[in-house]
Structure formats: structure tokens, C-alpha cells
C-alpha positions in Angstrom: 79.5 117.6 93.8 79.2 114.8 91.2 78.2 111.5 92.1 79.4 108.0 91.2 77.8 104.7 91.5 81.2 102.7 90.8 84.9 103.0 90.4 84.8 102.7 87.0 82.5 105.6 86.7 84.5 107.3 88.7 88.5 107.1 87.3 87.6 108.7 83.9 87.0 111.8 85.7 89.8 111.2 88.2 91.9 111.1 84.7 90.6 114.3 83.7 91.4 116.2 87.3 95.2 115.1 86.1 95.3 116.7 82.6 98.4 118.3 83.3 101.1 116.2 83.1 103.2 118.1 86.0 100.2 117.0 88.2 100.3 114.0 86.9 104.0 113.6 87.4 103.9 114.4 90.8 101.3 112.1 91.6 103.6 109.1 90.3 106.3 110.6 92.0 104.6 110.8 95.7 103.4 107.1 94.9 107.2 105.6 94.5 107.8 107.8 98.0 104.8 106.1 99.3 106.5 102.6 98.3 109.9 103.7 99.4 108.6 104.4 102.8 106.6 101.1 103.6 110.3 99.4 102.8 111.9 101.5 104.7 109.1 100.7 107.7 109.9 96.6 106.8 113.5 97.1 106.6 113.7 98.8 109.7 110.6 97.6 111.3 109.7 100.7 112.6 106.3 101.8 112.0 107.1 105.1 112.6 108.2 105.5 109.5 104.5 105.3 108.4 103.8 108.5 109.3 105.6 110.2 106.3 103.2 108.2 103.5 100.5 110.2 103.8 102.5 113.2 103.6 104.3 112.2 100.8 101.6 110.7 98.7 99.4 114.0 99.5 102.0 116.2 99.7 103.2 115.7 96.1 99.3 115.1 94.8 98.4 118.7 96.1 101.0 120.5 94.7 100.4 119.4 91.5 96.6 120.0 92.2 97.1 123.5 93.6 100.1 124.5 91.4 99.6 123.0 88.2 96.0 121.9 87.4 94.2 124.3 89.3 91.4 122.6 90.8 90.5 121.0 94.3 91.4 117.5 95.0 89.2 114.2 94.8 90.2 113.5 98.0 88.0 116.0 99.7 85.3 114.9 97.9 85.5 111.4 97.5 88.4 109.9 99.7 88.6 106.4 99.1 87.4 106.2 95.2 90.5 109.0 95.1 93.2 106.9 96.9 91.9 103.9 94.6 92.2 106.3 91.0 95.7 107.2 92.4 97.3 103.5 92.7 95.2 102.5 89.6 96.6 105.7 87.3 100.3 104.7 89.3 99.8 101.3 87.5 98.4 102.8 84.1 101.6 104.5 84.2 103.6 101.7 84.3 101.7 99.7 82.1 101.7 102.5 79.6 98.3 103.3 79.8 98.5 106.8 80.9 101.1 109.2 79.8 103.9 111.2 81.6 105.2 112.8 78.7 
């Protein structure tokens, strides 16, 4: 298992578990679920409805993981440097910084 001293270390090899754009797709995609329920939870205000972000934001992320690139995710290994590559590679993507396509 590889060892980091700091996020920064860290996301360029959280970038190069998501090669494949279908993983990296399907990342994004759980992300906006992950959004999409926390408004639904204020909209409604039922935090119940908290229950499905993990399974979406995982859900999506280890099917592209398992399916697509292959490999075992971060998130076993390192959990909250993980979580913290996924929201900062969500935002790359909509700054333009990493590619879907």
C-alpha cells in the first residue's frame, strides 16, 4: 500500500486510478446524485434521504472501478484522502481541469 504525507501527494495518483474515462464519468455522475440528494434532504427536510448518498456516490464510483478501470478503490485504502480526490476531480471537471471526453 502506498503512502502519502499530503493531499497533494496523494490526488495525482487518485487521477491515475481514473484513467478511464467511463470510471471517470461515473464518478462525476454519482457526485451530482450526491448533490441532488442533500436538496432533496433540505427541500423536504427529511434526513432520511441521507441515506442514499453514500450509495450513490459509491455505488456509481465502484462500478466504474470494478467494471471499467479494473482496480480496487482508494476508499479501502485511504478513506478520507479518497472522498477529498473525489469532490476535488468533481470540481476539476467543471473547471475543465480534468477531462470527460
Amino acid at each position: 500500500m502506498a503512502t502519502f504525507s499530503s493531499f497533494r501527494e496523494f490526488y495525482p495518483y487518485y487521477l491515475g486510478e481514473h484513467a478511464d474515462l467511463r470510471c471517470r464519468r461515473l464518478h462525476f455522475a454519482g457526485s451530482w446524485v450526491v448533490l441532488l440528494v442533500v436538496a432533496v434532504t433540505i427541500a423536504s427536510a427529511n434526513a432520511w434521504w441521507l441515506l442514499l448518498a453514500p450509495v450513490a456516490g459509491y455505488g456509481f464510483a465502484w462500478v466504474g472501478h470494478y467494471v471499467f478501470e479494473k482496480n480496487r478503490p482508494a476508499t479501502f485504502t485511504h478513506p478520507l484522502y479518497s472522498l477529498m480526490g473525489d469532490w476535488r476531480m468533481f470540481w476539476d471537471v467543471l473547471r475543465g481541469r480534468v477531462r470527460l471526453r
